[in-house]
C-alpha positions in Angstrom: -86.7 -165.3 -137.8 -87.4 -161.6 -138.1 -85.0 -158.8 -137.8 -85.7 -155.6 -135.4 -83.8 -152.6 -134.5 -81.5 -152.0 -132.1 -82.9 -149.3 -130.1 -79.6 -147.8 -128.6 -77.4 -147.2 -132.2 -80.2 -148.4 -134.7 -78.7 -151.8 -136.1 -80.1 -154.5 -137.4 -80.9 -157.4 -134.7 -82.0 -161.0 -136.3 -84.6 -162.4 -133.7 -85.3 -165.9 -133.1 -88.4 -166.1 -131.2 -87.9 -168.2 -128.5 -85.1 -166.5 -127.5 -85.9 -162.5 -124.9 -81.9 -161.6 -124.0 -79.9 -160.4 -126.9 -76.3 -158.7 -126.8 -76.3 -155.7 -129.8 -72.7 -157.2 -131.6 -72.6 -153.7 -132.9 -72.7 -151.1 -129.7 -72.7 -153.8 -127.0 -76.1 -152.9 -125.3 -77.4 -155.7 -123.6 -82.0 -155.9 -125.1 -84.7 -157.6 -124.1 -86.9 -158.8 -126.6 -90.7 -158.2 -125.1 -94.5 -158.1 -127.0 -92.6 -158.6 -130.2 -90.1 -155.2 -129.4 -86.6 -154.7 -128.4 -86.2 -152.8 -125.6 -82.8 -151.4 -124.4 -81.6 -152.2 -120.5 -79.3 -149.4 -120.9 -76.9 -151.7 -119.6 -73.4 -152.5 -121.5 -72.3 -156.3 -121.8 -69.2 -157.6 -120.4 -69.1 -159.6 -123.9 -66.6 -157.7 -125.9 -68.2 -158.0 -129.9 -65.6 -159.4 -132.5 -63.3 -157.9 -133.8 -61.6 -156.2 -130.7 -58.4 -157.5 -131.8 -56.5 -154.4 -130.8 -56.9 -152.8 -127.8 -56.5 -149.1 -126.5 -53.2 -148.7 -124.5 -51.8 -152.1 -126.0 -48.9 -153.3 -126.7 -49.4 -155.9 -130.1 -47.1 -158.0 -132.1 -47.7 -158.6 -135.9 -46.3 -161.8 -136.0 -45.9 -164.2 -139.1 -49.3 -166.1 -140.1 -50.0 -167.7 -143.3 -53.5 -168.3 -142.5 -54.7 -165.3 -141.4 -56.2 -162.7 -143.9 -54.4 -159.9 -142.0 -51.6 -158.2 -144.2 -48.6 -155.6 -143.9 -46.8 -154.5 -147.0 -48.7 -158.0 -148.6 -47.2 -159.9 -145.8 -49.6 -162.3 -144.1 -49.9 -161.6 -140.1 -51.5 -162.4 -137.1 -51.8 -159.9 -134.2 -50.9 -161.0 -130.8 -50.8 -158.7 -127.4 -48.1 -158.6 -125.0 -49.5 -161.0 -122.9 -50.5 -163.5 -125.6 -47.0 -163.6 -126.8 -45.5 -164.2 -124.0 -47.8 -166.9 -123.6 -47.3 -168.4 -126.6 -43.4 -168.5 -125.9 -42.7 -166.4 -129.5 -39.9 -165.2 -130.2 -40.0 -163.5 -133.8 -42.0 -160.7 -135.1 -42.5 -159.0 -138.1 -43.4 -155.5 -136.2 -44.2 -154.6 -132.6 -46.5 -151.4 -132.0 -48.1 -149.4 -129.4 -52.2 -148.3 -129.6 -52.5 -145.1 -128.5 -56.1 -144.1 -129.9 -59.0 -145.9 -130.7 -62.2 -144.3 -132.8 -65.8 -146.5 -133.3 -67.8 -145.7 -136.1 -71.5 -146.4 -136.7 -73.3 -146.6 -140.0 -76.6 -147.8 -140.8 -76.2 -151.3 -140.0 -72.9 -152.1 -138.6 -69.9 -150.6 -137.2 -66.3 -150.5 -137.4 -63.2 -149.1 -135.4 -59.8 -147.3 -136.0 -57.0 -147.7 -133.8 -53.9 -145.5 -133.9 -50.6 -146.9 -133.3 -47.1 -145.6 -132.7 -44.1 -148.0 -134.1 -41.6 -149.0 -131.3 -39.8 -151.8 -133.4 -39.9 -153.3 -137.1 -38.6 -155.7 -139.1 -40.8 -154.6 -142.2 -40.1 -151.1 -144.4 -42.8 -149.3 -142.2 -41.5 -145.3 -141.9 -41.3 -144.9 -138.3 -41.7 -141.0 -138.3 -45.3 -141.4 -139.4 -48.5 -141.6 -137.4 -50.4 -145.4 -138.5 -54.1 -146.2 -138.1 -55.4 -149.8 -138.3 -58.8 -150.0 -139.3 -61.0 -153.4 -138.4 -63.6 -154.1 -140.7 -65.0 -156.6 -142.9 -63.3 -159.0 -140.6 -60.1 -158.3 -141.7 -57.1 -155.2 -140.2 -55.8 -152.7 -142.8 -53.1 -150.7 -141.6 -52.4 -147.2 -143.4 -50.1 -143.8 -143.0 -51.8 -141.1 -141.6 -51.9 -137.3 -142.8 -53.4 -134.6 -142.5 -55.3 -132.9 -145.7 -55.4 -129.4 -146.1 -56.8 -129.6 -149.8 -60.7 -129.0 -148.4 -62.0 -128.2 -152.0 -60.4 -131.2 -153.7 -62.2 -133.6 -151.1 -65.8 -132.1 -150.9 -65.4 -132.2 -155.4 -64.5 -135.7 -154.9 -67.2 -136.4 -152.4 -70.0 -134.7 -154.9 -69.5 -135.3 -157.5 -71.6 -138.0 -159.5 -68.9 -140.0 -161.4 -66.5 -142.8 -161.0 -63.6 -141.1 -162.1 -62.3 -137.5 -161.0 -59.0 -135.9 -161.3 -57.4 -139.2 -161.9 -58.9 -140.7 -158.9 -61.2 -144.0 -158.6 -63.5 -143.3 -156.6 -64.3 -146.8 -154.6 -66.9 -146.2 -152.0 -68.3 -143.1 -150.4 -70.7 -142.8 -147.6 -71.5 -140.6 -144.3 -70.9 -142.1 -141.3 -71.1 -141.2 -137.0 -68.3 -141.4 -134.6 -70.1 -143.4 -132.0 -67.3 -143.1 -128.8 -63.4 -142.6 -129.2 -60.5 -142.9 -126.2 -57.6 -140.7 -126.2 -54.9 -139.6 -127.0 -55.1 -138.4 -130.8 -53.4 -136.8 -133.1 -56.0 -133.9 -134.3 -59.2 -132.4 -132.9 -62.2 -134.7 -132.5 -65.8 -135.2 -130.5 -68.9 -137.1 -131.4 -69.6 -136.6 -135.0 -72.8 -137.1 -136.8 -72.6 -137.5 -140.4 -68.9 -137.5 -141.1 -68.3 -138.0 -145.2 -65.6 -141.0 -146.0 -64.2 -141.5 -149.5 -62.2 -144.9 -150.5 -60.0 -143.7 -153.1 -57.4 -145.8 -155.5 -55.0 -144.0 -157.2 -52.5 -144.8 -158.8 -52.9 -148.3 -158.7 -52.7 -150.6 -157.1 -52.1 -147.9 -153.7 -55.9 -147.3 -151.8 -56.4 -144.0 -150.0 -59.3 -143.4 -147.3 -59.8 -139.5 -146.8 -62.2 -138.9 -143.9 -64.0 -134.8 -143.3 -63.7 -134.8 -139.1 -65.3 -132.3 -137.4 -64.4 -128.8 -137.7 -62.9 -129.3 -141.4 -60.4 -132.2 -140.2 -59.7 -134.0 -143.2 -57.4 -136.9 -143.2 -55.6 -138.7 -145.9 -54.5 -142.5 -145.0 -52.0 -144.5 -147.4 -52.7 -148.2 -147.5 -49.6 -150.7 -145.9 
């Protein structure tokens, strides 16, 4: 087995030899594999990639699930959408919400995607007069607060500077990252970014922060559920 680029967004493909079709799990480009190259067919697959659990325009159910390692406010959940939970004949939920936004980010060898969802019922202590993003990644939803930053000197000092610890911040992970493709509506100005700076902040423990620079000095400042 070797592993190849994807020549559409640049990820990592593992090739098996034998094998010429290939789906990209990352931007969904259907690739040929031909005299040992990819090559793209410019063509998207029908094949949604994992996680996809959320869905623009959707209606979900966070819905009680000891199994899953989905959490809200260190409750265990599964997400279900309308249609699912009406299949399933469920009754109870924890919250109900509606996705109004989506965002899909590329880095060097994977992606990930933010969805922005508007409360319309909850059983949980979720403040209903704030703007929530749920971000799949690492196989697993987070859901935070969303804000708006306006303190553009305190990220870029936390973004450059060289140590752990800064103004009584952990500083977790930090990285650039591109906005691949987003569907309306949001909440603040945004196009198709190229190397948009992301910090993953704790402070003070145990609560975890994510600020993001957007284009056009954007900066948003997410709270951890």
């Amino acid at each position: 087995m070797q592993q190849l680029t994807c020549p559409s967004c640049w990820a990592k493909i593992d090739i098996v030899p034998w094998i010429v079709s290939y789906v990209c799990p990352y931007c969904n480009t259907i690739l040929l594999f031909e005299r040992q190259e990819l090559k793209s067919t410019w063509e998207k697959s029908e094949i949604v990639p994992f996680p996809t659990t959320l869905k623009y325009w959707q209606t979900v159910f966070a819905v009680k699930n000891n199994d899953s390692n989905d959490q809200i406010l260190w409750k265990k959940v599964g997400y279900f959408s309308e249609e699912e939970f009406n299949d399933k004949k469920l009754s109870n939920y924890l919250a109900k919400f509606y996705v109004y936004g989506h965002v899909r980010y590329i880095t060097d060898n994977s992606f990930y995607d933010k969805f922005f969802l508007r409360v319309l019922d909850s059983k949980l202590d979720i403040k209903k007069d704030k703007d929530l993003i749920a971000e799949e990644d690492e196989w697993q939803i987070k859901l935070y607060y969303l804000e708006k930053l306006e303190d553009k000197w305190f990220f870029e000092k936390l973004f450059n500077t060289d140590k752990v610890n800064e103004e009584g911040f952990f500083i977790q992970e930090k990285w650039i990252q591109n906005i691949e493709w987003f569907e309306w509506w949001l909440p603040f100005e945004i196009t198709w970014v190229k190397n948009s700076k992301y910090l993953n902040l704790v402070w003070p423990w145990p609560k975890n922060y994510l600020v993001e620079n957007l284009w056009n000095w954007e900066i948003l400042f997410w709270e951890w559920l």
